[in-house]
C-alpha positions as CSV (number, residue, x, y, z in Angstrom):
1,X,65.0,19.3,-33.9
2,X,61.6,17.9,-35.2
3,X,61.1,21.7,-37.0
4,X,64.5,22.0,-37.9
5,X,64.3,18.8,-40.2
6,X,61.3,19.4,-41.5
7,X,62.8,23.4,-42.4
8,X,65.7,21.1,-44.5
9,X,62.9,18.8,-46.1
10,X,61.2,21.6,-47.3
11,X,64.0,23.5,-49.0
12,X,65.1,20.3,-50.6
13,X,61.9,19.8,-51.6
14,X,61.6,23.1,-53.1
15,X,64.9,23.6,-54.7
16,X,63.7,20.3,-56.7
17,X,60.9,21.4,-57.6
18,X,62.6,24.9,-59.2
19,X,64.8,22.9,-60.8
20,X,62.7,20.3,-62.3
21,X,60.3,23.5,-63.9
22,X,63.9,25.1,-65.1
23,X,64.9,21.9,-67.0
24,X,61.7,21.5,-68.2
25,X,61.0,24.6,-69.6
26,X,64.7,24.8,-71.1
27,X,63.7,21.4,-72.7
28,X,60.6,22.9,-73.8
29,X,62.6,25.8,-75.6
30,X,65.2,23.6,-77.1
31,X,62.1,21.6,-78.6
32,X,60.5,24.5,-80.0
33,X,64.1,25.7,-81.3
34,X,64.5,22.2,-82.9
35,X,61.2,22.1,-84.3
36,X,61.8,25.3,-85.9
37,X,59.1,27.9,-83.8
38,X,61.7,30.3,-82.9
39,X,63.3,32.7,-84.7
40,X,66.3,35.5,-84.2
41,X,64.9,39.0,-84.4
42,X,66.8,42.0,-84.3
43,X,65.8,44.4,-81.0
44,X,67.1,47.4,-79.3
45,X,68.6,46.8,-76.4
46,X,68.5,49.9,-75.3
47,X,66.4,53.2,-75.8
48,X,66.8,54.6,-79.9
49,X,66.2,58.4,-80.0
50,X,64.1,59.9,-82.9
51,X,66.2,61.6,-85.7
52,X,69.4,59.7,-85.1
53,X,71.5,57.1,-86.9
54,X,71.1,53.6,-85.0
55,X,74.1,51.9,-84.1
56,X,75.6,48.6,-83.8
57,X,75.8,49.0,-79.8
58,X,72.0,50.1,-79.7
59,X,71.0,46.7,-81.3
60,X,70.9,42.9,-80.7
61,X,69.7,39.2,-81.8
62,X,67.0,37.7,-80.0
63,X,64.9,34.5,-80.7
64,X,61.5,34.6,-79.9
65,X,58.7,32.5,-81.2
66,X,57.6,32.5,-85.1
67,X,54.1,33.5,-84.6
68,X,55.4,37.1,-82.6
69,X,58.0,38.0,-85.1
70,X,56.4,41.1,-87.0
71,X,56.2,40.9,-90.8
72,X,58.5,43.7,-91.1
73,X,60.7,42.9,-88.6
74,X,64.6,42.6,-89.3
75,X,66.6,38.9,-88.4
76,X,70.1,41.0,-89.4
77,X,72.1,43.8,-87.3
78,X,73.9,44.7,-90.4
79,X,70.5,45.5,-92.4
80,X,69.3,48.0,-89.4
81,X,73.1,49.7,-88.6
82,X,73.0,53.0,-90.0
83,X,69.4,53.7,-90.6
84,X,67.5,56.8,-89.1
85,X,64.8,56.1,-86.9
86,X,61.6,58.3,-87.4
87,X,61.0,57.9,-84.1
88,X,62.0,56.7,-80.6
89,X,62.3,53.0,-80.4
90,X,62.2,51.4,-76.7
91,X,64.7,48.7,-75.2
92,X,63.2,45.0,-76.2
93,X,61.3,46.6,-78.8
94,X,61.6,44.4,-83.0
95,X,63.0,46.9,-85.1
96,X,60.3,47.3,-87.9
97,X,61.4,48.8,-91.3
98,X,58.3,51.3,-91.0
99,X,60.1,52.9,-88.1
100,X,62.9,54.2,-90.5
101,X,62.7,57.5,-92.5
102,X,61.7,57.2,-96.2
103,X,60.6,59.4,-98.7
104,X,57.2,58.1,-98.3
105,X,56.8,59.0,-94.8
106,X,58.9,61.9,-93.7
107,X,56.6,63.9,-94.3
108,X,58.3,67.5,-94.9
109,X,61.3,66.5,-92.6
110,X,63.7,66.2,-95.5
111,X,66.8,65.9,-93.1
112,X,65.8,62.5,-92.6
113,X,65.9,61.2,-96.0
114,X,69.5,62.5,-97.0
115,X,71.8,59.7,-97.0
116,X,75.8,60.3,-95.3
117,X,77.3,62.6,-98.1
118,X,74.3,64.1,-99.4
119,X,73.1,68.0,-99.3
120,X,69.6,68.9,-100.1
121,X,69.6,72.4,-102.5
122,X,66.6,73.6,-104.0
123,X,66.8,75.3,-107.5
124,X,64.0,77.2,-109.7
125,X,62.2,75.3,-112.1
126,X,59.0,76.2,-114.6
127,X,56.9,74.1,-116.8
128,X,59.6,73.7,-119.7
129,X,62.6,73.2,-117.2
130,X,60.6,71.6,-114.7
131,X,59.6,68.5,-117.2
132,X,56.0,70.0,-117.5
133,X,55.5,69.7,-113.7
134,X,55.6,65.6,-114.1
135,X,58.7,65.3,-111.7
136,X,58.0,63.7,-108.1
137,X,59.8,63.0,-105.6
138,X,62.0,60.0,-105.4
139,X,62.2,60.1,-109.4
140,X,66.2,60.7,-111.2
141,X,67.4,63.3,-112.9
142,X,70.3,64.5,-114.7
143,X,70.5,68.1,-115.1
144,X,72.2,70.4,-118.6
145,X,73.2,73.7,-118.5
146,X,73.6,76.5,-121.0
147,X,75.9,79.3,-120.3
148,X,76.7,81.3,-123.2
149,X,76.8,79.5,-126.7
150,X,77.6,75.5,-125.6
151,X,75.1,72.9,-123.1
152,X,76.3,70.4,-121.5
153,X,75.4,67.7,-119.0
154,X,76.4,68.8,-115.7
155,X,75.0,66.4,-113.0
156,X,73.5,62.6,-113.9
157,X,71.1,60.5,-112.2
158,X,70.3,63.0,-109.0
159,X,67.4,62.3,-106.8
160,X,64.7,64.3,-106.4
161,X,63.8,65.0,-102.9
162,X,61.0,67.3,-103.2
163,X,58.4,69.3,-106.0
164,X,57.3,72.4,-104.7
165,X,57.0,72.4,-101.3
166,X,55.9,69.0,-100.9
167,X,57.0,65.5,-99.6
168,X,56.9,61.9,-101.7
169,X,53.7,61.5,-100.3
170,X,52.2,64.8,-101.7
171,X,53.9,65.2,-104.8
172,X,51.7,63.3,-107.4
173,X,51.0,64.7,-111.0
174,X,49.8,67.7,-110.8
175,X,49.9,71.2,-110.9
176,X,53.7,73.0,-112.5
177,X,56.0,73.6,-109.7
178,X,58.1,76.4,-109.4
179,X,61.2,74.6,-107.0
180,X,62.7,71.7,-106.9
181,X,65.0,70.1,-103.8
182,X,67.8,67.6,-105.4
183,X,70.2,65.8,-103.0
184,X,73.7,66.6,-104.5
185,X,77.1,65.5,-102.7
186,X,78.9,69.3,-101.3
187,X,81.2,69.2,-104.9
188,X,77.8,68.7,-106.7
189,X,76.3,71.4,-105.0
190,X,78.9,73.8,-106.5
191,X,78.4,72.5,-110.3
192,X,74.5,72.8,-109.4
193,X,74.5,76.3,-108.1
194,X,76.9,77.8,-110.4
195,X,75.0,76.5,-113.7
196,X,71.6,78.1,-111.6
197,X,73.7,81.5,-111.0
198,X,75.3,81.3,-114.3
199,X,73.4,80.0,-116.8
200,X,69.8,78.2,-117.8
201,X,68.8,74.7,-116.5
202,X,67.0,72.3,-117.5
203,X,65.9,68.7,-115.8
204,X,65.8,65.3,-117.4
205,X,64.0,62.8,-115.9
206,X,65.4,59.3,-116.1
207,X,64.3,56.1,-115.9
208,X,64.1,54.4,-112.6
209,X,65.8,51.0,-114.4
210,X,68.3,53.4,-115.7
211,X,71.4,54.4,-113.5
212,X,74.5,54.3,-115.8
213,X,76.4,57.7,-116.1
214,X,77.2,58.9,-119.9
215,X,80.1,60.9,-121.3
216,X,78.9,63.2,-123.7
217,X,81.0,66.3,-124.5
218,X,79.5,69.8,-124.6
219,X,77.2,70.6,-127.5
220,X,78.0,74.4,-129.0
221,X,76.0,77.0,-131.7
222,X,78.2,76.5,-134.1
223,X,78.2,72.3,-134.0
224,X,74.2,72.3,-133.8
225,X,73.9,74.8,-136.9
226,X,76.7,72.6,-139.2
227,X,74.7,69.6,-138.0
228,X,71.6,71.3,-138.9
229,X,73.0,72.4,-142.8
230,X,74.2,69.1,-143.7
């Protein structure tokens, strides 16, 4: 009987003392949460493959302390939903903005930079088409076309994926290229081939601060030689 009791006192005893760390620990956290030294982060919660679009399901909101939240670290699932990841990203892992595929560090995996919509097509360029070799990647073109006796503006404000056969990273200044890779929408990819098959191209770079589109009709001979006599 003497053990029996003493069996009871000592789970009784125990379950107090779980409980009295449990309040005071959730205490603790709803101090720290009050004082401010946690903060939601956005996590997978479960395992992200390489090379594939992260969902909404993949993702969640935890708060951790201040000091452990990375600087590039995400507090929104809608600013993460979407993205490719460059590489696998574990369960309970902060989603980082490094870990998502830029120009800047895809290195020649171009697939990973086009955004929903886009197509990558690479066209010939030289020193006079090619804007002296200047272009890089990331920069934004719009490309004209001459077929016959007219130009006109065929595409405006395209990005430039590539110079050569080169990623962001490698394609400073330099040398002229001979191809460039534009990321086109599938009925922009028509335009852009045809006026390659058909005609002459040529690239104009545009400023990154510029993005509006312009309506300018097609220029022909016999407009640019009255222009020219008056």
């Amino acid at each position: 009987m003497r053990t029996k009791l003493l069996f009871i006192f000592a789970l009784v005893c125990g379950l107090a003392a779980a409980g009295g760390v449990y309040l005071y620990l959730n205490n603790l956290a709803e101090t720290y949460r009050f004082q401010g030294n946690f903060a939601p982060v956005v996590v997978a919660k479960q395992t992200i493959p390489a090379r594939t679009p992260i969902g909404r399901q993949s993702l969640e909101i935890k708060e951790i302390p201040a000091d452990y939240v990375h600087p590039e670290a995400f507090t929104r699932i809608e600013d993460v939903e979407g993205r490719i990841a460059r590489a696998e990203i574990y369960p309970g892992e902060q989603i980082l903005a490094s870990r998502f595929a830029t120009p800047e560090n895809s290195g020649n995996d171009l697939a990973l930079v086009l955004q929903q919509g886009e197509r990558a097509v690479s066209i010939a360029i030289d020193p006079v088409s090619g804007v002296s070799g200047m272009l890089q990647a990331g920069d934004k073109v719009d490309v004209a076309v001459t077929i016959d006796v007219s130009t006109s503006i065929v595409l405006q404000n395209i990005r430039v994926l590539a110079v050569n056969s080169g990623s962001a990273a490698e394609n400073k200044s330099g040398p002229a290229a001979n191809t460039c890779v534009l990321a086109v929408t599938p009925k922009q990819a028509e335009y852009l081939i045809l006026a390659t098959e058909r005609g002459s191209i040529r690239l104009m770079l545009r400023s990154p601060a510029d993005t509006a589109v312009t309506q300018t009709p097609a220029v022909r001979v016999e407009q640019l030689v009255n222009k020219g006599g008056s």
